[in-house]
Backbone bond lengths (Angstrom), bond angles and torsions (degrees), N, CA, C in turn:
res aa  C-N    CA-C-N  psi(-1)  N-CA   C-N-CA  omega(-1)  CA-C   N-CA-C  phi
1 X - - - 1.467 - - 1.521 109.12 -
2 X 1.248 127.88 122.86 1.552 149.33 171.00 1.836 107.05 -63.28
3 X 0.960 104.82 163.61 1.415 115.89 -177.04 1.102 103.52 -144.74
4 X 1.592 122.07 133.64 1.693 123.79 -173.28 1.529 93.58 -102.38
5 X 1.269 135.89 3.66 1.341 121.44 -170.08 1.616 117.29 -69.15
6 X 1.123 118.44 118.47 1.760 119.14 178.99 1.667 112.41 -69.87
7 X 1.368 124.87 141.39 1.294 124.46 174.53 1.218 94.51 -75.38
8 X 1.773 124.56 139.60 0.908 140.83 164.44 1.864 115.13 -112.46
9 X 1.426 104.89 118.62 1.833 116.72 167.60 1.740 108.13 -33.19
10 X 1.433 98.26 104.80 1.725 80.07 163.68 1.288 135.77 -81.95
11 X 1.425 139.85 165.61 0.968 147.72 -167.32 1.443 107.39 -34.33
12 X 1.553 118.59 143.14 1.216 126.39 171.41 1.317 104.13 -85.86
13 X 1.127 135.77 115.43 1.215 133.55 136.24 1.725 173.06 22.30
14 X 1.052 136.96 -34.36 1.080 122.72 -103.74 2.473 94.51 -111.51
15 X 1.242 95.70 138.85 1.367 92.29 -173.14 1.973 94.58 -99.44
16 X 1.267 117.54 150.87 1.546 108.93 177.84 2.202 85.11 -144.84
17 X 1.518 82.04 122.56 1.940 99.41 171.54 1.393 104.02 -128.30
18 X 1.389 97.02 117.09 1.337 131.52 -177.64 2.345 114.35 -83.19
19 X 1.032 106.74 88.12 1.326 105.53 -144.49 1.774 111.31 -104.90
20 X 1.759 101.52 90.14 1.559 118.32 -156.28 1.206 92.42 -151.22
21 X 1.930 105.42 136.16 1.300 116.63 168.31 1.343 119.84 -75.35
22 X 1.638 113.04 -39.51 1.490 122.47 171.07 1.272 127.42 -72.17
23 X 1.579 107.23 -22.11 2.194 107.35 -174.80 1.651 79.03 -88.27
24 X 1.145 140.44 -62.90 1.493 122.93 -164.45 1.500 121.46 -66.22
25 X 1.547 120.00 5.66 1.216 141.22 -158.43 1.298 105.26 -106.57
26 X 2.118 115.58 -24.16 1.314 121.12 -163.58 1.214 110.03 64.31
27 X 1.311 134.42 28.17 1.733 138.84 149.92 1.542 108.69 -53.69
28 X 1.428 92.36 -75.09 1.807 91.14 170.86 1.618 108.61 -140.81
29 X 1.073 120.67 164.34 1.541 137.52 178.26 1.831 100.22 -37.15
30 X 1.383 119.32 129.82 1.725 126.98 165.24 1.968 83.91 -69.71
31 X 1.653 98.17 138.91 1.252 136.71 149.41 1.642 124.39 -83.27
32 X 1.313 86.29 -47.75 1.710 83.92 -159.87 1.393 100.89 -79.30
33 X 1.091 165.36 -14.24 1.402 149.37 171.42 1.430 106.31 -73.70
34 X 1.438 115.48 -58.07 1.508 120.88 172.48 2.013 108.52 -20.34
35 X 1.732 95.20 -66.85 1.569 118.48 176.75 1.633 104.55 -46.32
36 X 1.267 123.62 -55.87 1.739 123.07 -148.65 1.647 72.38 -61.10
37 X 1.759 111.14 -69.82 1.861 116.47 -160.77 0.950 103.82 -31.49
38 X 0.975 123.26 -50.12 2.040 120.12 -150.98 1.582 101.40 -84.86
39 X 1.911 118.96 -18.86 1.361 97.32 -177.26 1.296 100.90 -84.85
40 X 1.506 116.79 -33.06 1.621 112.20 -167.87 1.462 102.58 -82.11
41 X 1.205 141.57 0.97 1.616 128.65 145.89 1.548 112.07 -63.77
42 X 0.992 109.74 -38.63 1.951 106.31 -168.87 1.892 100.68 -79.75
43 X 1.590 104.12 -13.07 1.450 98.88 -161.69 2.143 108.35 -101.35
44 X 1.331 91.19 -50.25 1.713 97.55 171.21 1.043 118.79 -76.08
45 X 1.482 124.61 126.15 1.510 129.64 133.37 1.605 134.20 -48.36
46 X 0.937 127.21 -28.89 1.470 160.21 -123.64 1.843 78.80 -132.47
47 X 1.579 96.97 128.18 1.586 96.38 -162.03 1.981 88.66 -105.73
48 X 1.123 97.06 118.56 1.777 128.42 153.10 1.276 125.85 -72.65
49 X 1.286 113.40 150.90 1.782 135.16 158.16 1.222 110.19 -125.65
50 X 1.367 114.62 128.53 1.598 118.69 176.10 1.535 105.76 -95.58
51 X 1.249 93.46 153.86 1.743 116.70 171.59 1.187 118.11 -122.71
52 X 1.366 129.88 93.43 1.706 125.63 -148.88 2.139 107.23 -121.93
53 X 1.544 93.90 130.14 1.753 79.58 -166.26 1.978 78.44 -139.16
54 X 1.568 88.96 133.57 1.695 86.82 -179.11 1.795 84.47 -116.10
55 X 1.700 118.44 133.50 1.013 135.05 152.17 1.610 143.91 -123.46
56 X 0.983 125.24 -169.44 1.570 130.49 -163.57 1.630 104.23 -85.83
57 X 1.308 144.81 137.31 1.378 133.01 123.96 1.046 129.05 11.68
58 X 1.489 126.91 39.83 1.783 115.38 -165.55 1.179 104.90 -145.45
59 X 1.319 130.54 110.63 1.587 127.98 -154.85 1.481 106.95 -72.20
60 X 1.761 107.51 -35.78 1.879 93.55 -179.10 1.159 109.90 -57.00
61 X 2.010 135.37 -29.48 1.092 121.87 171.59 1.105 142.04 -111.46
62 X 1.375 104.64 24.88 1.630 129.71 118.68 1.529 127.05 -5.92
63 X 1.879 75.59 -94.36 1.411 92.58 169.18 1.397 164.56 -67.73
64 X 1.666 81.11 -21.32 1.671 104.62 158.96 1.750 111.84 -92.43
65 X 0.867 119.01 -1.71 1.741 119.08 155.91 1.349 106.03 -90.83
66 X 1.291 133.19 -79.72 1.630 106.00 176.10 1.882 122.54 -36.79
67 X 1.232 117.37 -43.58 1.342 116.33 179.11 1.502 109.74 -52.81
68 X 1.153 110.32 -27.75 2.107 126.08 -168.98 1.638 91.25 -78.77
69 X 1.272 103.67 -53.27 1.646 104.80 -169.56 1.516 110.46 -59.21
70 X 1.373 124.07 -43.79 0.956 117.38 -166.22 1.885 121.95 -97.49
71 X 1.001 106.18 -30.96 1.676 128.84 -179.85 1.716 102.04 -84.70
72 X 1.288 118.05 -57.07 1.445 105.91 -167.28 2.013 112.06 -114.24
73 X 1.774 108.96 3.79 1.065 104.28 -173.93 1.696 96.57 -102.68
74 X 1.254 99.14 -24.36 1.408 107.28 -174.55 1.502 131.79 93.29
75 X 1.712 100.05 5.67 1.462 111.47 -176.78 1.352 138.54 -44.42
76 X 1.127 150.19 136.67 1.302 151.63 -116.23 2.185 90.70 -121.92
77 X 1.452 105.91 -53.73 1.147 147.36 175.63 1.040 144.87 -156.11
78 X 1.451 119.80 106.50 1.288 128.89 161.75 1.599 148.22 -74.84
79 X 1.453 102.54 128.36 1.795 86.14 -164.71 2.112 87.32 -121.05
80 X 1.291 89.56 143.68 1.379 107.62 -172.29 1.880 109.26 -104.34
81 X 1.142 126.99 121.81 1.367 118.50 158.69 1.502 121.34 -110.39
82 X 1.620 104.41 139.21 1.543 109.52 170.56 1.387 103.87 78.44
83 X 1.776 104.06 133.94 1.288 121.80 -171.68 1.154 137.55 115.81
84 X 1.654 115.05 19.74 1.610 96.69 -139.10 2.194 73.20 -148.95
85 X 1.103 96.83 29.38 1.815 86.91 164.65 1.264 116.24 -101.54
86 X 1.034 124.00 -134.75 1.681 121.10 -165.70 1.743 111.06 -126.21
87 X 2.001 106.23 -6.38 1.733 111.04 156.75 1.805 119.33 -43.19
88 X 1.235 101.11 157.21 1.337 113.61 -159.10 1.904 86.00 -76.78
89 X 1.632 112.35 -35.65 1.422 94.87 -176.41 1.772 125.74 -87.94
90 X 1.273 104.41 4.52 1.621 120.33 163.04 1.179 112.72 -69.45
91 X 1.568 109.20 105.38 1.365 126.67 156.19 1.225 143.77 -160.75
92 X 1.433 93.24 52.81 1.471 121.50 149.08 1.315 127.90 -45.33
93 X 1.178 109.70 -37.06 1.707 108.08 -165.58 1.976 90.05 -80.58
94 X 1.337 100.10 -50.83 2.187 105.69 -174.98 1.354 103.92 -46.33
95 X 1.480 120.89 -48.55 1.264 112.58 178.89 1.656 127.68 -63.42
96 X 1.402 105.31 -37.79 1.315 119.27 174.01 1.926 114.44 -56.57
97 X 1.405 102.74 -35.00 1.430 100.35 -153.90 1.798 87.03 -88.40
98 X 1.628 102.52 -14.88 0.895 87.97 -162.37 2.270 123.14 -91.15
99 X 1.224 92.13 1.86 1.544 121.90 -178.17 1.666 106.11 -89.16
100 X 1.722 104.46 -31.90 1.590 94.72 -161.76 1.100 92.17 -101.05
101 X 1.831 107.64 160.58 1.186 151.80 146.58 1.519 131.56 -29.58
102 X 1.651 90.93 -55.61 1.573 102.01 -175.48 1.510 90.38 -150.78
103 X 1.874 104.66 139.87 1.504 82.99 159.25 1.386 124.88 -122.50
104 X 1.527 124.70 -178.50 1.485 131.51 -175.57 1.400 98.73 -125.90
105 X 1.915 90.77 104.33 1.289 91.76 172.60 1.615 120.58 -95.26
106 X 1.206 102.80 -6.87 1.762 105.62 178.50 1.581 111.78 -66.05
107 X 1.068 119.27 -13.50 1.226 106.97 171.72 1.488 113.81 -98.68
108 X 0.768 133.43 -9.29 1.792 132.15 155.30 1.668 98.62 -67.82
109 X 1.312 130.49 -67.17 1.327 122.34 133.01 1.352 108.50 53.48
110 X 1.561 78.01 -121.35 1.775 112.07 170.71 1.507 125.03 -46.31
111 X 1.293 104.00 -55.86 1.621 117.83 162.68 1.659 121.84 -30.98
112 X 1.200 99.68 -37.22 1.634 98.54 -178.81 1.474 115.84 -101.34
113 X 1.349 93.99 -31.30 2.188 108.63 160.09 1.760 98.46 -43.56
114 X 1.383 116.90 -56.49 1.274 103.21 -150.87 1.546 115.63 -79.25
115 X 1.476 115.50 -28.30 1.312 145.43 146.15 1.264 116.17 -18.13
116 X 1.612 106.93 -66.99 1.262 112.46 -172.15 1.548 127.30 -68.06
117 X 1.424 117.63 -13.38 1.616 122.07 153.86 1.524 119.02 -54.02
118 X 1.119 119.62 -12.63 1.341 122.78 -162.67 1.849 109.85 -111.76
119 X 1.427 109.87 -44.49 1.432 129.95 165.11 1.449 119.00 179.89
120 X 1.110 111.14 141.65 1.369 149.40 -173.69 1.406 122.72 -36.88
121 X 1.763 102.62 -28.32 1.442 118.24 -178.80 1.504 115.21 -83.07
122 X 1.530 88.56 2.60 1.947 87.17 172.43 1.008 124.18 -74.94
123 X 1.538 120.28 -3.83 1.608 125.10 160.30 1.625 117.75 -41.73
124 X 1.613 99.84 -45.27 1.314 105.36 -176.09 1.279 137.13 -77.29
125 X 1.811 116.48 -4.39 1.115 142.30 174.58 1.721 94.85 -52.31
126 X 1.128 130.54 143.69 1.702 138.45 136.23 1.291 138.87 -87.31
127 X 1.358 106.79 1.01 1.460 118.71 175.87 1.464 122.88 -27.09
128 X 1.693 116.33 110.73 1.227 102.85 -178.58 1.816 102.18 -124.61
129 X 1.429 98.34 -158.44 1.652 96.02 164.51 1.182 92.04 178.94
130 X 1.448 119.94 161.65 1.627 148.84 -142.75 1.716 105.87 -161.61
131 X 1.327 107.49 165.80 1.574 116.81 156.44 1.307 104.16 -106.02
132 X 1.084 120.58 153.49 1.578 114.01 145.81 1.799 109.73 -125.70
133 X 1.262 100.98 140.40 1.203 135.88 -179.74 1.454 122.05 -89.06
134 X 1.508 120.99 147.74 1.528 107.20 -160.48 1.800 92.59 175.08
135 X 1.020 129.30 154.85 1.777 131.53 -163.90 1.699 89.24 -83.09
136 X 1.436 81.69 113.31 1.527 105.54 145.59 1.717 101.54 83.20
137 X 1.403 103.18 22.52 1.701 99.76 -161.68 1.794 98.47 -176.57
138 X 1.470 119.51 134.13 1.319 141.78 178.77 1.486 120.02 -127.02
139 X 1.156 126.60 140.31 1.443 123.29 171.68 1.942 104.31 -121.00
140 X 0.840 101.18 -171.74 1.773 111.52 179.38 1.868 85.60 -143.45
141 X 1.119 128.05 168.46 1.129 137.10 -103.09 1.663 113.51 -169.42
142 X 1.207 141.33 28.52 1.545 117.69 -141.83 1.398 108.61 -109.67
143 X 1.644 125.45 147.24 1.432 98.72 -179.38 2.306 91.33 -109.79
144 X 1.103 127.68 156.32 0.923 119.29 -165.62 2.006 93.09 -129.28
145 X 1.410 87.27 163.98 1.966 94.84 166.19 1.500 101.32 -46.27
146 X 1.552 119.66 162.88 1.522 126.40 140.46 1.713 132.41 -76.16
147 X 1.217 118.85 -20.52 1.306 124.51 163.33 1.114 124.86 -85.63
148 X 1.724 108.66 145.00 1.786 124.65 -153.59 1.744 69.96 -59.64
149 X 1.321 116.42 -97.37 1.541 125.95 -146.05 1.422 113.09 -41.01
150 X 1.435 143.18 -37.15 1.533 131.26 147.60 1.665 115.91 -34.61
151 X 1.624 100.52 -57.17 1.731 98.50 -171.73 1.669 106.95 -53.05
152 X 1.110 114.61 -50.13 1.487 115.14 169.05 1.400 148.53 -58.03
153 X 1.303 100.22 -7.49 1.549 134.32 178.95 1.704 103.27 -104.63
154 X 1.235 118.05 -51.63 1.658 119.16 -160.69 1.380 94.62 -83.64
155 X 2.004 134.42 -23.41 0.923 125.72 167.38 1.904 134.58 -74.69
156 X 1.568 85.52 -29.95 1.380 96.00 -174.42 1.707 119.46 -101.38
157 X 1.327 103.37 -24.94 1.753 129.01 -179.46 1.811 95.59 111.59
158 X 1.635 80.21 -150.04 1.013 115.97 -174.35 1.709 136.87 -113.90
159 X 1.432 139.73 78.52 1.524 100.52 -158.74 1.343 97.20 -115.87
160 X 1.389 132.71 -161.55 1.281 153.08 -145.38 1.740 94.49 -103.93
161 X 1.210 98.76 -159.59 1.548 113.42 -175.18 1.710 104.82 -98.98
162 X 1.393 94.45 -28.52 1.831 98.68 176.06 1.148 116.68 -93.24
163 X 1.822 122.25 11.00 1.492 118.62 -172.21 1.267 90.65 83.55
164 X 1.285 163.09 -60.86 1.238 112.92 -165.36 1.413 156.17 -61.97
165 X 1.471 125.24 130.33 1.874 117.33 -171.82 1.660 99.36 -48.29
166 X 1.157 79.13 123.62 2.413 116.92 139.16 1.083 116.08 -80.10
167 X 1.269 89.79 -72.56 1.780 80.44 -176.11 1.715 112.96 -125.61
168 X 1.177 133.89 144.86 1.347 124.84 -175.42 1.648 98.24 -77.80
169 X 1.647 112.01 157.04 1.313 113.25 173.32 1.754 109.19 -113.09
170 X 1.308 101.61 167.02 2.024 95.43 -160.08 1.327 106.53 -81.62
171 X 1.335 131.22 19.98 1.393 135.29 165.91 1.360 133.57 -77.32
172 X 2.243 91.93 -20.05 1.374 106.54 157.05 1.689 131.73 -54.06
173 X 1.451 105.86 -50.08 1.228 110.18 166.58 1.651 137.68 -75.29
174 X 1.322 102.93 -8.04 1.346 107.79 171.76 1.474 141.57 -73.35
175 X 1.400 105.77 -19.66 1.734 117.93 159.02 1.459 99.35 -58.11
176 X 1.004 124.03 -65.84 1.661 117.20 -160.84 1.735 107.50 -73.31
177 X 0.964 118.86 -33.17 1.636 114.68 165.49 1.380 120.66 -47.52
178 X 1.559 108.33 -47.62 1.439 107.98 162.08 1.281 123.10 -46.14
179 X 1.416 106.96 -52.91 1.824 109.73 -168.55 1.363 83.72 -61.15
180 X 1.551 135.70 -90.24 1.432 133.98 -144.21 1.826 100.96 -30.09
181 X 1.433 109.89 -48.84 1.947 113.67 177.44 1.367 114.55 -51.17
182 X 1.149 106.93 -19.09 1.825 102.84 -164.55 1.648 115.22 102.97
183 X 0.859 106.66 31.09 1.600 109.02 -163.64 1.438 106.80 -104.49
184 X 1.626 133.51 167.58 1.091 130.19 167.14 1.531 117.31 -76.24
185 X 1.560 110.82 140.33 1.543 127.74 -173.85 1.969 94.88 -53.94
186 X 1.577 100.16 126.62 1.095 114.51 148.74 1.494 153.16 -101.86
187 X 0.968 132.34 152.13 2.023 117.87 -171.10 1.248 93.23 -141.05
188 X 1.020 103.29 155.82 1.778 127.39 -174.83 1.387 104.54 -121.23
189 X 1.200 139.18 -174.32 1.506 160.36 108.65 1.664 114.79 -62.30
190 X 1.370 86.44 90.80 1.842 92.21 167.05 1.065 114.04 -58.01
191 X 1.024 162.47 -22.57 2.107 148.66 121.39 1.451 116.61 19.90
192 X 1.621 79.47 -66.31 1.705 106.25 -170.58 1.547 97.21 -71.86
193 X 1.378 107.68 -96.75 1.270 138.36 -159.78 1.994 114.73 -122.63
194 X 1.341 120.01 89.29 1.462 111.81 -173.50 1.304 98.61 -77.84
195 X 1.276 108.27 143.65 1.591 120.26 175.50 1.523 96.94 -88.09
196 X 1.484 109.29 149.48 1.913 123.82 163.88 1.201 99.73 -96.81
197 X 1.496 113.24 152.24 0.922 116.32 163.00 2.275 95.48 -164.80
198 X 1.644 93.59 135.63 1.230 82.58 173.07 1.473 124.02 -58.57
199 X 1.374 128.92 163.47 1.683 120.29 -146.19 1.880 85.76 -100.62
200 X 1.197 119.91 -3.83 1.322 93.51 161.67 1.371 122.53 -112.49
201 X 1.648 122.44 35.71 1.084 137.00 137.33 1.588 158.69 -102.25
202 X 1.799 79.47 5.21 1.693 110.65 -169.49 2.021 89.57 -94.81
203 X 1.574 82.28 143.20 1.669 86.26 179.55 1.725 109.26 -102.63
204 X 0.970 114.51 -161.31 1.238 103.89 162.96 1.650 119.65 -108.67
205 X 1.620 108.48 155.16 1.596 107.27 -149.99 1.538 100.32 -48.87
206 X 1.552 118.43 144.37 1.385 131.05 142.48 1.369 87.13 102.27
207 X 1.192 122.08 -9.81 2.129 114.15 -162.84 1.461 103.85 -51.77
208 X 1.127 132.58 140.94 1.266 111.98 146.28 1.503 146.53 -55.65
């Protein structure tokens, strides 16, 4: 007996940790989650659910919030804000390196390339990113700037006054990182942000 049932892509994912002693403290209002949402609405086609956790400076809970996101929330991808300078209480990047599997350092990389058009102190950024690995299930990993206008720049690039790219931003490569993980196929709005993908891995639009 045959079965007409079609495999259907499951849900994309996506966990976003907002990583401040004072916005989780109620000092003042978190920015950066507000920022990640609003870029990845203008940027995916490909319909998402967020998983959003704003916490303190504290690497064990760090790490047991990325470990939550990815092992028991089921996250597809994680993008991390704040934490990642060279203060004694930044440690975002220890926690990060310290959850993943494998890491990706080209996208810290890039992150500080794109930075560095803007000022000089982006040397000092640590921005890294990793996979983490886990049975039957992978996440990707990213730690990003804390400011809306960096997060929006290091995600999308850079272009000119006529639209044209300067610099590409690392959001290009992240649809296809997923697929290689096992993850569900993603699409963007090339406007925003065109995803790469080698051409014998791009499907055709909307496919499942």
């Amino acid at each position: 007996m045959t079965s007409n049932t079609v495999a259907t892509e499951p849900t994309l994912l996506i966990g976003l940790v907002s990583v401040s002693d004072r916005a989780s403290g109620g000092v003042y209002a978190d920015q950066g989650i507000p920022a990640l949402q609003a870029w990845l609405a203008s940027a995916l086609t490909t319909p998402f659910r967020v998983e959003t956790r704003l916490i303190a400076d504290e690497r064990a809970q760090i790490e047991a919030t990325l470990t939550e996101l990815a092992d028991s929330a089921r996250c597809h991808l994680i993008l991390t804000t704040g934490g990642t300078g060279p203060a004694r209480r930044d440690v975002t990047p220890e926690a990060t390196l310290a959850v993943g599997t494998k890491e990706m350092p080209g996208f810290g990389e890039q992150m500080r390339q794109i930075s560095l058009h803007f000022v000089p102190t982006a040397i000092l950024s640590r921005q890294t990113a990793v996979i983490r690995e886990s049975a039957g299930h992978a996440a990707l990993i990213l730690n990003l700037p804390g400011q809306p206008k960096a997060i929006a720049e290091t995600l999308g690039g850079l272009k000119d006054a006529d639209g044209k790219p300067l610099v590409g931003g690392i959001f290009a490569a992240i649809p296809y990182c997923i697929d290689l993980i096992g993850g569900p196929y993603m699409e963007t709005d090339a406007a925003v942000c065109p995803a790469f993908r080698p051409k014998s891995a791009i499907r055709p639009q909307g496919a499942a």
